[in-house]
C-alpha positions in Angstrom: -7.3 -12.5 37.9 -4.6 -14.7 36.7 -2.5 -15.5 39.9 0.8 -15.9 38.0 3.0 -17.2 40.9 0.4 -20.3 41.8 1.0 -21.3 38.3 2.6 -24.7 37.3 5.5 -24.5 34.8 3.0 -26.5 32.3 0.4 -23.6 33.1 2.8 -21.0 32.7 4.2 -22.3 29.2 0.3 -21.8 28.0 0.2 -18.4 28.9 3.1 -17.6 27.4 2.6 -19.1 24.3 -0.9 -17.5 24.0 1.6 -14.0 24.6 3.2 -15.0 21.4 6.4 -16.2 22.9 8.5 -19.2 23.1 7.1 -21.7 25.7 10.6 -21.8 27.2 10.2 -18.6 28.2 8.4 -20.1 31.2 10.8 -22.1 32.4 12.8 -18.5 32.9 9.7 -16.7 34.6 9.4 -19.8 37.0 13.1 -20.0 38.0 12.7 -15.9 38.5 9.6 -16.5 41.1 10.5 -19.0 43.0 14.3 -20.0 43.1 15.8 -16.2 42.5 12.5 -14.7 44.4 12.1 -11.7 42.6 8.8 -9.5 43.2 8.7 -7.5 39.8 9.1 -8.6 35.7 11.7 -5.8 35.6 14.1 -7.9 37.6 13.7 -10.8 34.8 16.5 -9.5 32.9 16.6 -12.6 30.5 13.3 -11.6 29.1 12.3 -9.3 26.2 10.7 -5.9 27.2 7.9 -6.7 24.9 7.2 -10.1 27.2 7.7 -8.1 30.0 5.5 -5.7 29.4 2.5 -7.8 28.7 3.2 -9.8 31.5 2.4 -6.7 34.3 -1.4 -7.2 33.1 -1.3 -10.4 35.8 0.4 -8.7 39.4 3.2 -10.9 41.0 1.6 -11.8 44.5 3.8 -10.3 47.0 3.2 -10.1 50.9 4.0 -7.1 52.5 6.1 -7.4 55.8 3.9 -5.1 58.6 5.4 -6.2 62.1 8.4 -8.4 62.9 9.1 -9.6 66.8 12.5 -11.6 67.7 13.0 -13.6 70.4 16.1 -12.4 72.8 15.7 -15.8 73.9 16.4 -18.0 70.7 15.9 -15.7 68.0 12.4 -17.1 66.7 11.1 -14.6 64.8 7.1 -14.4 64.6 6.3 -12.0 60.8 3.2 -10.0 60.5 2.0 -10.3 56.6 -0.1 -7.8 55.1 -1.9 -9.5 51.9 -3.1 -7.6 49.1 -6.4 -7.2 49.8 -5.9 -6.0 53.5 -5.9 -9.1 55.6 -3.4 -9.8 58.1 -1.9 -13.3 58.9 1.5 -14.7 60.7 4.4 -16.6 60.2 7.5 -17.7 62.3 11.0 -18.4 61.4 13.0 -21.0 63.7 16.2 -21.7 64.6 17.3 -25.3 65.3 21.0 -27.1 65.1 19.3 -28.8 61.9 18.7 -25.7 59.8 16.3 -23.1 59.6 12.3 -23.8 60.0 9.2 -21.7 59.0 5.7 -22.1 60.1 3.1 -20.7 57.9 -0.4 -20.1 57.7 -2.5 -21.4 55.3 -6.4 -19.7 55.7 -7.1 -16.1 57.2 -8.4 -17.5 60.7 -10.0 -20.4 61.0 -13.4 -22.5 61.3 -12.2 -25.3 63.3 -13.5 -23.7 66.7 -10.2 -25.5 68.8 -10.8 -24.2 72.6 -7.5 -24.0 73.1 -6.1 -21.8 69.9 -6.6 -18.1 69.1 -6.3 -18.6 65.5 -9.9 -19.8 65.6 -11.5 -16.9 67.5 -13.3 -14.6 64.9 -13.3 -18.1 62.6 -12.4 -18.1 58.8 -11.8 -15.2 56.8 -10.8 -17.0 53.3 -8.9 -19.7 52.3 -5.0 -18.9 51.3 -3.9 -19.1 47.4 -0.5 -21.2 47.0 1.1 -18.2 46.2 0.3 -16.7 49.1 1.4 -19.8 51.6 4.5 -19.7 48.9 5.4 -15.9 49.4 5.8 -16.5 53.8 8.6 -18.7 52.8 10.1 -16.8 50.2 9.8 -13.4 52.0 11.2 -14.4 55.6 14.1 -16.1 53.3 14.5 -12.6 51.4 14.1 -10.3 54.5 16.2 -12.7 57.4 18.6 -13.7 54.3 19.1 -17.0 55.9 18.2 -20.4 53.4 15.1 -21.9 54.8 15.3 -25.9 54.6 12.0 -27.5 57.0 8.9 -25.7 56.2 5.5 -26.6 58.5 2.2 -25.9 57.8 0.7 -25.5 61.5 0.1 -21.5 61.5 -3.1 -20.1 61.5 -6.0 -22.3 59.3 -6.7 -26.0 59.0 -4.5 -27.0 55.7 -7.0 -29.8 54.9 -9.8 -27.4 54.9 -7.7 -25.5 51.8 -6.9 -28.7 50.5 -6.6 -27.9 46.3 -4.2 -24.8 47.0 -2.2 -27.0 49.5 -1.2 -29.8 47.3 -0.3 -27.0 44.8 1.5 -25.3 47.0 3.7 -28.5 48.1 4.1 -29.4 44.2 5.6 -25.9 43.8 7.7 -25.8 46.9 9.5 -29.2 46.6 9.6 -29.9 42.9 12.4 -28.5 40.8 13.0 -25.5 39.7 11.9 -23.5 42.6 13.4 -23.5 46.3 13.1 -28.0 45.9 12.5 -28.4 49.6 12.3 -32.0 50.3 9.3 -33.1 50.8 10.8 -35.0 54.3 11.2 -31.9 55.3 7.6 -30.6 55.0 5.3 -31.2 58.0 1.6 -30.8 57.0 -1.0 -30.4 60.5 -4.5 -31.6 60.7 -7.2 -31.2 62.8 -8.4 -34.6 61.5 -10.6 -34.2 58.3 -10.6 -37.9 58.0 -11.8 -37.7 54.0 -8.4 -35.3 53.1 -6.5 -38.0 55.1 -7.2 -40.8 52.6 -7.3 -38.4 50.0 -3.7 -37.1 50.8 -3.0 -41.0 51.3 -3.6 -41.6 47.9 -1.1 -38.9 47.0 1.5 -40.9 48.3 3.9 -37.2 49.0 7.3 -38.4 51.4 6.0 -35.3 53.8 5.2 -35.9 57.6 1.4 -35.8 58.4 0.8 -34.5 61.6 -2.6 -35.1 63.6 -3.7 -32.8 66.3 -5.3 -34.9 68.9 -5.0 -33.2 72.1 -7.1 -36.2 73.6 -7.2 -40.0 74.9 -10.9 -40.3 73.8 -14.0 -38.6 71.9 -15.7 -37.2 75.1 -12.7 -35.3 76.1 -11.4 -34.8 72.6 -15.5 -33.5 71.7 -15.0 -31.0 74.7 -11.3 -29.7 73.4 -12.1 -29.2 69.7 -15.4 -29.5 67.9 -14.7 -31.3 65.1 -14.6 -34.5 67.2 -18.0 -34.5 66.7 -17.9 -35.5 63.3 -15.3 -37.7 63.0 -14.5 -40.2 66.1 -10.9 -41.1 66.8 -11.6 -44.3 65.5 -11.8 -43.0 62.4 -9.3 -40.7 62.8 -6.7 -43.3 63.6 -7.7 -46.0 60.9 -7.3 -42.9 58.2 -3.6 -42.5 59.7 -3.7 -46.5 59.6 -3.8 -46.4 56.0 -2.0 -43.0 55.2 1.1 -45.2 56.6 0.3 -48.3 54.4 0.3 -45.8 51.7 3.2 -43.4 52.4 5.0 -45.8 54.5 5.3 -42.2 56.3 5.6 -42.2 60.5 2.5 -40.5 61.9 3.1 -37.6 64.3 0.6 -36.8 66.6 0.2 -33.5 68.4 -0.7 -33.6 72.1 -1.5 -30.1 74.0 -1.5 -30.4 77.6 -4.1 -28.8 79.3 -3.7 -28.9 83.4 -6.5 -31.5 85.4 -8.2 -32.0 81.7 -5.9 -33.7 79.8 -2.7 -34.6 81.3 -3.0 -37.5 84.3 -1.6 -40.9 84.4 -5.1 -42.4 83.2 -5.0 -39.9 79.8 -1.3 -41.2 79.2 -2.5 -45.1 79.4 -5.6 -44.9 77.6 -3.8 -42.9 74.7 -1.2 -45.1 74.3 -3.7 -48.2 74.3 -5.1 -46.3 71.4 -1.8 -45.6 69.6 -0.2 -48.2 70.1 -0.3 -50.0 67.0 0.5 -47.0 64.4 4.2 -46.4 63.5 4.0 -43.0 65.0 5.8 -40.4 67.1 3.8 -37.7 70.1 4.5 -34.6 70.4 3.6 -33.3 73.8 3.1 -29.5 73.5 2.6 -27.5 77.0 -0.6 -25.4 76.0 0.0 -21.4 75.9 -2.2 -19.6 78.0 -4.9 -17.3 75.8 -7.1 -14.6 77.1 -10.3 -15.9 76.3 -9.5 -19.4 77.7 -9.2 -20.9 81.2 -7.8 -23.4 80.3 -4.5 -24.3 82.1 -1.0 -25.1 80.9 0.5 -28.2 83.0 3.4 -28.3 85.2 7.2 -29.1 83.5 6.4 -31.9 86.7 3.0 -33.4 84.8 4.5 -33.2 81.2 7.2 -35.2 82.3 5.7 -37.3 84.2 3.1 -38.1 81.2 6.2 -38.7 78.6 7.6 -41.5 81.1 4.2 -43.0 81.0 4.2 -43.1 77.0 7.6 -44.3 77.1 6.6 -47.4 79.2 3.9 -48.1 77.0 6.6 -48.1 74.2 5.5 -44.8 73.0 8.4 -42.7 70.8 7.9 -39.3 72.3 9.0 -35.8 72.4 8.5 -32.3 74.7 8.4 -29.7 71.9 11.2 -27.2 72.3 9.2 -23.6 73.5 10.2 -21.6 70.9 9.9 -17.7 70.7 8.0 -17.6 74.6 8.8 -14.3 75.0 7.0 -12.5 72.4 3.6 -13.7 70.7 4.4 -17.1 70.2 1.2 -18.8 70.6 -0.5 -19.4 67.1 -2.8 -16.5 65.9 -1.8 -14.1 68.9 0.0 -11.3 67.0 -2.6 -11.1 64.1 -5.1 -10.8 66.7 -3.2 -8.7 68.8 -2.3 -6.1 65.6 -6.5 -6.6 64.4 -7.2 -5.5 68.1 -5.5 -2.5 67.9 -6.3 -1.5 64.2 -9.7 -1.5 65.6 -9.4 0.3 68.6 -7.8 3.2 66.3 -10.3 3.7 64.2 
């Protein structure tokens, strides 16, 4: 099946020509799907009925909206997306003073196995098309009918582990003629799938690369998340090493705080020992509490406690802003909440 909304405009142009139109005519169908956002060919009022009507042999991918939370708190709002062939997955809008961001999801669950995230529990379903990591974005604009301007990819799913449809997806997203996000205003997150690292290097996009590391060193880093145990933090840290000399792009790295595991004045020295050389920013992120875990969130008291100790190693650091606490904020909750109870209805 022809997924017309992934399509480049070069790709689109081919089809259309091979319709017996004009290859202009794609520029038109492309502006329709991603800048105006429309979800049927009868809404492309430029085009001729006849190229209309051949064009319904290849569906328009559209996500249906199934459960939508707000925050009374900040007004995050956390969307439940039905796709087309059943599956659920989740997205959040987010407020700031800077403008609107969305997270999305790019797999249906996820194989990384991360001990601390509920996306992973059940693992990977399938892989995301671009249209479908596309259509979050361009429904939550459509149904909140606010302009979204920072999109990041850190929903359910590993990106790198969907890496083809990513890249297309990005090319789509901040190129003209659709939404043209900047790419500085795209934040891509990564388990650490040190080959996509140099492979995104090489790239050379003006997004921010974010690396979940959660850890000071591999033995506590092997315990948090299994993929540790194939790539070392040595070589997850010379891959961001070069992804700077390539991008000249500032390195974020994630940091979840997990109470007496991760978060003591020894973790904050030896991770900055580690660090210190990159051009790079932490992101300390108190961990949200999930059923199936014990693990801990720290005190406000040890989070701030282990910032000051990153800032006197000369360590740029931030405490991510909680965002959406009061309803299924934690990523993967609500699409496993929802699956829960389809099942228990059946």
């Amino acid at each position: 099946m022809t997924d017309i909304k992934s399509m480049t405009i070069e790709e689109l142009s081919d089809l259309v020509v091979s319709l017996g139109h004009k290859p202009f005519r794609a520029k038109q169908i492309y502006s329709w799907l991603h800048e105006h956002l429309v979800t049927s060919y009868d809404e492309m009022t430029n085009l001729p009925g006849t190229l209309r009507e051949k064009l319904k042999e290849y569906p328009v991918t559209v996500l249906e909206a199934v459960e939508i939370q707000t925050s009374r708190l900040d007004g995050t709002q956390k969307y439940l997306f039905r796709l087309n062939d059943g599956n659920v997955i989740e997205s959040v809008l987010m407020h700031y003073k800077h403008g609107n961001s969305v997270c999305i999801s790019s797999q249906v669950g996820c194989r990384m196995g991360c001990r601390f995230c509920a996306s992973t529990i059940g693992g990977l379903t399938r892989c995301l098309q671009p249209s479908e990591m596309l259509d979050q974005i361009y429904r939550i604009q459509t149904l909140s009918g606010e302009r979204v301007s920072n999109v990041v990819v850190m929903g359910t799913g590993e990106p790198l582990d969907n890496y083809d449809n990513l890249l297309r997806f990005i090319h789509i997203l901040t190129e003209e003629g659709g939404l043209h996000i900047s790419q500085r205003n795209l934040t891509v997150s990564t388990c650490g799938l040190v080959p996509r690292i140099y492979d995104l290097a090489k790239e050379k996009l003006q997004m921010t690369l974010a690396i979940s590391l959660h850890a000071p060193n591999d033995e506590k880093r092997r315990e948090l998340m299994p993929v540790a145990r194939k790539y070392s933090m040595e070589e997850i840290l010379n891959a961001c090493r070069y992804y700077f000399s390539e991008t000249g792009r500032r390195i974020t790295f994630e940091y979840s705080l997990v109470a007496g595991v991760n978060d003591g004045d020894e973790d904050a020295r030896e991770l900055a020992g580690k660090i210190k050389d990159i051009n790079c920013h932490v992101n300390l992120i108190p961990v949200n509490p999930i059923r199936e875990r014990t693990y801990v969130r720290s005190t406000r008291q040890a989070v701030e406690n282990f910032k000051i100790k990153l800032e006197k190693c000369g360590i740029n650091v931030t405490i991510r802003r909680e965002m959406g606490s009061d309803i299924d904020g934690a990523c993967g909750q609500l699409r496993k909440s929802y699956m829960e109870k389809t099942e228990s209805e059946k």
